[in-house]
N, C-alpha and C positions, 0 to 999 in steps of 0.2 A: 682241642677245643680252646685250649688255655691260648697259644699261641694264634690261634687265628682272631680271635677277641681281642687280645692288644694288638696284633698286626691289622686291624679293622680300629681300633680307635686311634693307633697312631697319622692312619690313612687318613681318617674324617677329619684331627686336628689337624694334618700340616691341610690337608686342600681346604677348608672351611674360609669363611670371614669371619669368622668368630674373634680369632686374634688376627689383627694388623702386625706381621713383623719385619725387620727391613732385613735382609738377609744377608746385606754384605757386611754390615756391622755383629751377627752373629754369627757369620765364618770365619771372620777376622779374629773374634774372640774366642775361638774353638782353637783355630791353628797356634794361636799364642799361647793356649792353653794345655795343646800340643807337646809344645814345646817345650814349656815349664816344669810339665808331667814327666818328660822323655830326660831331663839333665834331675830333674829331681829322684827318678828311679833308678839314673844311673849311678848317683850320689848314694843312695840308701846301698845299690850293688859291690862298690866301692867299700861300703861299713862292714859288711859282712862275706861275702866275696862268693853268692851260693846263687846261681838260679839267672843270668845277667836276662834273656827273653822273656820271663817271665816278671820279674821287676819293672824294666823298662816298659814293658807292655801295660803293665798295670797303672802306670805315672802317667803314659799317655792315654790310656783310659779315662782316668782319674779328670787328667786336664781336661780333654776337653769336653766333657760331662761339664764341670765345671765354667767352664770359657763360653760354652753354650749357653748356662744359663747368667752367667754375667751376660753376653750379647742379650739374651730377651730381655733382661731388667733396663740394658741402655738402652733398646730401642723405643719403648714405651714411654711417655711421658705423661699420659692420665690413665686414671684406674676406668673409665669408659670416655670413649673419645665418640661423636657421631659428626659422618663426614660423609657429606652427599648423598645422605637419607643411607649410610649404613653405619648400624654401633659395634664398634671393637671395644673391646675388652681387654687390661694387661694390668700389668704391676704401677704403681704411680712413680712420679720421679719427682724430685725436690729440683725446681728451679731457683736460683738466686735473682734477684732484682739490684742494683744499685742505685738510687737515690738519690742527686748532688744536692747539698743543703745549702742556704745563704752565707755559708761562713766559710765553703771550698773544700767543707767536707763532704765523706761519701755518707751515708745509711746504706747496709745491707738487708733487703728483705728477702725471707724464705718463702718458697709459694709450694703449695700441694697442691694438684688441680686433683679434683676427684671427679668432676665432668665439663669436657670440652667440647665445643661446636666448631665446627669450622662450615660457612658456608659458600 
């Protein structure tokens, strides 16, 4: 029961609208994440010298668990976006602004959007 309930919510979040996410930016950060996991489990393997499949397995686990959800925080830039009469929902993202002043300097500004329109 246990299993067909998360395998029934995981099913509803990826096909939904619910969240907008761009996907090659979060397989990008999965495989780097991969990767990171897979030299970093072989490094811990190296320390101790016990178990090398089961280490390395674990760091690329790890990764890209991880590198996944670094991808969904990049892809999101408002914590609700609505876009052609449908509202997505995600993590927000800090954009920077710069600013030229009258004297040839910059100003930096930070922005949070917390709801975007696009129409």
């Amino acid at each position: 029961m246990k299993k067909w309930l998360l395998s029934s919510a995981l099913t509803l979040a990826a096909t939904s609208n619910v969240f907008a996410l761009d996907g090659e930016i979060i397989f990008r950060d999965a495989l780097y994440g991969a990767g990171i996991g897979a030299i970093a489990g072989g490094a811990v393997y190296l320390i101790d010298g016990e178990d090398f499949g089961a280490k390395v397995g674990t760091g690329v686990f790890i990764g890209v668990i991880a590198g996944a959800a670094m991808g969904v925080y990049e892809s999101q830039t408002a914590l609700v976006e609505i876009k052609d009469g449908k509202v997505y929902a995600g993590l927000p993202q800090i954009k920077q602004k710069a600013i030229k002043l009258e004297n040839n300097k910059y100003h930096l500004i930070n922005q949070l959007s917390l709801v975007e329109a696009k129409f």
